[in-house]
C-alpha positions as a LaTeX table, in Angstrom:
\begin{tabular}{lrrr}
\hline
Residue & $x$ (\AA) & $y$ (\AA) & $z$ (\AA) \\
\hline
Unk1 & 69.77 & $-15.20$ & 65.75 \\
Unk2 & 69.41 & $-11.20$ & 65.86 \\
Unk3 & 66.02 & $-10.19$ & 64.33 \\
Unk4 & 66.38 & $-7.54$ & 61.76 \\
Unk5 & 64.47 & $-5.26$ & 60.00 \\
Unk6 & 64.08 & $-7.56$ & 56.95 \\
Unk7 & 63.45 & $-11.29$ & 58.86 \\
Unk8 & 60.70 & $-9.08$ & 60.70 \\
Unk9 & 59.47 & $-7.67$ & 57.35 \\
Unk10 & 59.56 & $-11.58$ & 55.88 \\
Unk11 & 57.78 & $-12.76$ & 59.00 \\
Unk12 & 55.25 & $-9.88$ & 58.31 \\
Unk13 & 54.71 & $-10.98$ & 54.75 \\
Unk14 & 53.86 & $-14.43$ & 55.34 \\
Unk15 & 51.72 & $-13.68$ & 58.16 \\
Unk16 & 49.99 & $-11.15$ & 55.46 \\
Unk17 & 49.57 & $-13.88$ & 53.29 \\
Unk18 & 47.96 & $-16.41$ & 55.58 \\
Unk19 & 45.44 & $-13.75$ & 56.70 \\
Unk20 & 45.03 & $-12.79$ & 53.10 \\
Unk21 & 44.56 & $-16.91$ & 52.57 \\
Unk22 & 42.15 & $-16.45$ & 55.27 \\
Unk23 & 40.26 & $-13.49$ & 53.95 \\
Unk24 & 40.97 & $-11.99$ & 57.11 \\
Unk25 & 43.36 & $-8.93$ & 56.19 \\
Unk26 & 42.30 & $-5.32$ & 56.78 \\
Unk27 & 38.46 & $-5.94$ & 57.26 \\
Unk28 & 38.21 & $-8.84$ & 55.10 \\
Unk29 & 36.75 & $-11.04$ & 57.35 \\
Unk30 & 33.97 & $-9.07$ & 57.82 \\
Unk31 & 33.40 & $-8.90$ & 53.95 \\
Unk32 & 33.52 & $-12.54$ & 53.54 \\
Unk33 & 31.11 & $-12.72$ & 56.68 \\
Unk34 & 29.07 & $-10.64$ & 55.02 \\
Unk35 & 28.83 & $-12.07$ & 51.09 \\
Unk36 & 27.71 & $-15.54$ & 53.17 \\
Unk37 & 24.76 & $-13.83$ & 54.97 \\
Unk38 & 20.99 & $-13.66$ & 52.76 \\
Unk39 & 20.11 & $-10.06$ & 52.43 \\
Unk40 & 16.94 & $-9.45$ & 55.08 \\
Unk41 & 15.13 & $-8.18$ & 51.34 \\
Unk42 & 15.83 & $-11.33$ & 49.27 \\
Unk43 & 13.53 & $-13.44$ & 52.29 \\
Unk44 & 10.60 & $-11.29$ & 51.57 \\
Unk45 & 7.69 & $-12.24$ & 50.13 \\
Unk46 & 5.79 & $-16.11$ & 49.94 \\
Unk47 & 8.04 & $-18.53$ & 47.11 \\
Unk48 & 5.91 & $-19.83$ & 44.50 \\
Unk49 & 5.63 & $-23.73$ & 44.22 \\
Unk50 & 3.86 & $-26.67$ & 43.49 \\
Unk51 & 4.28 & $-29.55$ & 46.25 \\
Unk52 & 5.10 & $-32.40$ & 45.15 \\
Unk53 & 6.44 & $-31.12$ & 42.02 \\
Unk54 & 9.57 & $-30.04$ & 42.50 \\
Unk55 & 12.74 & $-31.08$ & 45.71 \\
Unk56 & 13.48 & $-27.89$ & 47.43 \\
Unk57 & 13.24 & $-25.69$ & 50.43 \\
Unk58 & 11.55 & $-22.57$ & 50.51 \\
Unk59 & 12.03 & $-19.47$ & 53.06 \\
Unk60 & 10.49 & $-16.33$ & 53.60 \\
Unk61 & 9.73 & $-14.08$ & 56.26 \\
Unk62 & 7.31 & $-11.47$ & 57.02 \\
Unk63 & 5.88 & $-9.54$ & 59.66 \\
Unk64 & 4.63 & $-13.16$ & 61.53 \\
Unk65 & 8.18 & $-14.41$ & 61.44 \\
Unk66 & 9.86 & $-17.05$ & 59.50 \\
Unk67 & 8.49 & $-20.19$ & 57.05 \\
Unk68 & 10.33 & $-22.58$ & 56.02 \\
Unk69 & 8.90 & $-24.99$ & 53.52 \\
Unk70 & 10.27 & $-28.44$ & 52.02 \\
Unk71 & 8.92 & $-30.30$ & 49.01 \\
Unk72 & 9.63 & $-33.54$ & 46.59 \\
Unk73 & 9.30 & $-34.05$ & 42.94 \\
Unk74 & 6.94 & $-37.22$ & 43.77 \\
Unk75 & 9.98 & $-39.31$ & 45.39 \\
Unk76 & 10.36 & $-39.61$ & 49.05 \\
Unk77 & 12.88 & $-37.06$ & 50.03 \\
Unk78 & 14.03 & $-36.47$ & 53.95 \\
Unk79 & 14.61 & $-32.87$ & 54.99 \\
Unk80 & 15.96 & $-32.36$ & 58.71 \\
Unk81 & 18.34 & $-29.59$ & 59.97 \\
Unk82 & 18.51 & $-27.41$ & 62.91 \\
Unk83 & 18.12 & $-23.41$ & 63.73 \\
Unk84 & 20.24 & $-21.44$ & 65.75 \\
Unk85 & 19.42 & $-18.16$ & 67.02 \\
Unk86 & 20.42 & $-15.23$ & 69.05 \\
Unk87 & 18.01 & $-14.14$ & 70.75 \\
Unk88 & 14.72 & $-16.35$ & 72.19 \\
Unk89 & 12.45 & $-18.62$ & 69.51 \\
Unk90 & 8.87 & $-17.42$ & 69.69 \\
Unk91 & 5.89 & $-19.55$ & 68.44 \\
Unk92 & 6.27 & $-22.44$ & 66.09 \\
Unk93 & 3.73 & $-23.46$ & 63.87 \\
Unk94 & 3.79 & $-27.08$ & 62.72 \\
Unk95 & 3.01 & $-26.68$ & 58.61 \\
Unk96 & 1.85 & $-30.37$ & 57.93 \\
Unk97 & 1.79 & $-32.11$ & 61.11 \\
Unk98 & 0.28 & $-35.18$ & 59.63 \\
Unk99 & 3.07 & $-36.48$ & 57.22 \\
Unk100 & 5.49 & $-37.75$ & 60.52 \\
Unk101 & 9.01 & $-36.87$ & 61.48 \\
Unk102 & 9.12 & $-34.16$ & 63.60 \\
Unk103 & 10.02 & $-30.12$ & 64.81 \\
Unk104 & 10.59 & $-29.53$ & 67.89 \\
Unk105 & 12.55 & $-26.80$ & 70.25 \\
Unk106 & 15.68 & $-27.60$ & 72.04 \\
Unk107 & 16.38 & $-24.70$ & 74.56 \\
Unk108 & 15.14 & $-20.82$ & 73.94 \\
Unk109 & 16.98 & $-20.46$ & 70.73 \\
Unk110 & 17.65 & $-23.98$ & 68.73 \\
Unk111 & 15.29 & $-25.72$ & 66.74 \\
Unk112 & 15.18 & $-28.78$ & 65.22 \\
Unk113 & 13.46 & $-30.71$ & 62.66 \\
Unk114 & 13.49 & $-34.08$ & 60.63 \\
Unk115 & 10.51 & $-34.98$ & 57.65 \\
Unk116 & 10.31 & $-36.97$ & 54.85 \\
Unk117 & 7.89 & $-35.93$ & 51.95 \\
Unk118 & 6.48 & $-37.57$ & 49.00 \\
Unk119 & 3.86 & $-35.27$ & 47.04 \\
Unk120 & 2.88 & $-32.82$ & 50.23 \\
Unk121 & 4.85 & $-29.85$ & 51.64 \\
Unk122 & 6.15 & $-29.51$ & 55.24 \\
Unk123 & 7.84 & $-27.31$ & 57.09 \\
Unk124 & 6.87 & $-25.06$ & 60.12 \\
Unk125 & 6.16 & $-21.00$ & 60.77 \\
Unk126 & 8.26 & $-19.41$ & 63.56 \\
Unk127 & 7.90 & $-15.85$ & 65.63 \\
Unk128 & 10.97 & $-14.42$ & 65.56 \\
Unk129 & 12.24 & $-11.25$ & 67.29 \\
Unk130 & 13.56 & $-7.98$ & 65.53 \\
Unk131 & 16.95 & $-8.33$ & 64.76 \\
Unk132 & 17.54 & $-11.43$ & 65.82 \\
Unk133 & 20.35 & $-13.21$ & 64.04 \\
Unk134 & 19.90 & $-17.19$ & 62.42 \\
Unk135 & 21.40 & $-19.33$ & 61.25 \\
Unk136 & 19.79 & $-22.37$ & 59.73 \\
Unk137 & 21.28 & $-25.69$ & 58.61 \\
Unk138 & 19.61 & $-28.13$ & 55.55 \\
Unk139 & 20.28 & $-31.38$ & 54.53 \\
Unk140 & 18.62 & $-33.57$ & 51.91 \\
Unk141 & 18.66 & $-37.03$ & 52.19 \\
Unk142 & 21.69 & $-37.07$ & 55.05 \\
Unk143 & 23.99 & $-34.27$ & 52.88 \\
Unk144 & 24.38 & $-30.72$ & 53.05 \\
Unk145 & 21.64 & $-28.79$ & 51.17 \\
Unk146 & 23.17 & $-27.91$ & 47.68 \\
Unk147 & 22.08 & $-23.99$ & 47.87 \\
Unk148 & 20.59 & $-24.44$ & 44.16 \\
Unk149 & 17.59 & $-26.13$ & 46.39 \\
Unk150 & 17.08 & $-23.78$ & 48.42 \\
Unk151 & 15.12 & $-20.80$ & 47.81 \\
Unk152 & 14.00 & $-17.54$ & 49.52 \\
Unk153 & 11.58 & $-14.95$ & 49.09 \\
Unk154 & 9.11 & $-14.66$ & 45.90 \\
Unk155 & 12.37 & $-13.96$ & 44.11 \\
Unk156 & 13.26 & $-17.54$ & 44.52 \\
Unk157 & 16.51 & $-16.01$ & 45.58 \\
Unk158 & 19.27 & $-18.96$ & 46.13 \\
Unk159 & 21.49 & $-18.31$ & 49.28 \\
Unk160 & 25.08 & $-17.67$ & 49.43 \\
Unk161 & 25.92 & $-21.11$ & 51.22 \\
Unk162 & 24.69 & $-23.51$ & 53.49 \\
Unk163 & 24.22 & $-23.20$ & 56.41 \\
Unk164 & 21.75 & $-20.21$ & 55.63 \\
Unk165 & 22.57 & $-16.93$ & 57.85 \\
Unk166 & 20.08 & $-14.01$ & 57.78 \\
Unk167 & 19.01 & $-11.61$ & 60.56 \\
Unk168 & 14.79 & $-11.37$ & 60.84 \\
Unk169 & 13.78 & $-7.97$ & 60.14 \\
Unk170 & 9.67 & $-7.50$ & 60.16 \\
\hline
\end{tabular}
């Protein structure tokens, strides 16, 4: 079968239209990239809240790096997830060593962790680079972190999605 002009211009449209499925036409992409990465702005400053009081998981960052926080609401709740970065992990900080489960480095530039709190926080404080890009996975109780858990900065911002994306900026 000859190819003309239109079964070229057909072929073209429905290729358009996956890619514009796929957010991926002229530039897309990278705006849909974009709208699922936290603005470096919205992790600044320490989250207010009471452990013990309330389930979440709190970030923020500041010029010593990055925090990550978990609490309850007085029920046994078990955070664990895993950070990916681009560049090498500096020092970690255990937050609450004493509660069990764990944090611990796998490589340069992974992380991961697994805790279950009742009325205390946990989490841990890490040195990251400038620039360097993250991306952070959460789960609650074995799911994927619902992002209306999950809060950043003293703005209590909520991320775009899960897993959280971000690049550390002092």
């Amino acid at each position: 079968m000859s190819k003309t002009p239109l079964s070229r211009g057909r072929r073209g449209t429905r290729t358009a239209a996956v890619l514009l499925a796929l957010g991926l036409w002229l530039g897309d992409g990278a705006r849909a990239a974009a709208a699922t990465v936290l603005a470096a702005a919205e992790l600044r400053g320490t989250p207010a809240f009471q452990a013990g009081q309330q389930v979440g998981i709190f970030l923020w960052t500041d010029d010593k790096g990055l925090h990550v926080r978990w609490s309850s609401d007085g029920k046994p709740v078990l955070v664990a997830g895993a950070l990916y970065a681009d560049k090498a992990l500096g020092a970690l900080t255990r937050f609450d060593s004493t509660g069990g489960g764990w944090v611990e480095p796998q490589g340069t530039s992974t992380l991961i962790f697994s805790s279950t709190v009742v009325t205390e926080a946990d989490g841990f404080d890490l040195d990251l680079a400038e620039g360097c890009t993250v991306r952070l996975e959460l789960k609650l109780d074995g799911k994927p972190a619902d992002v209306n858990l999950v809060f950043a900065g003293d703005k209590l911002a909520h991320p775009p999605k899960v897993p959280v994306r971000f690049t550390y900026h002092k």
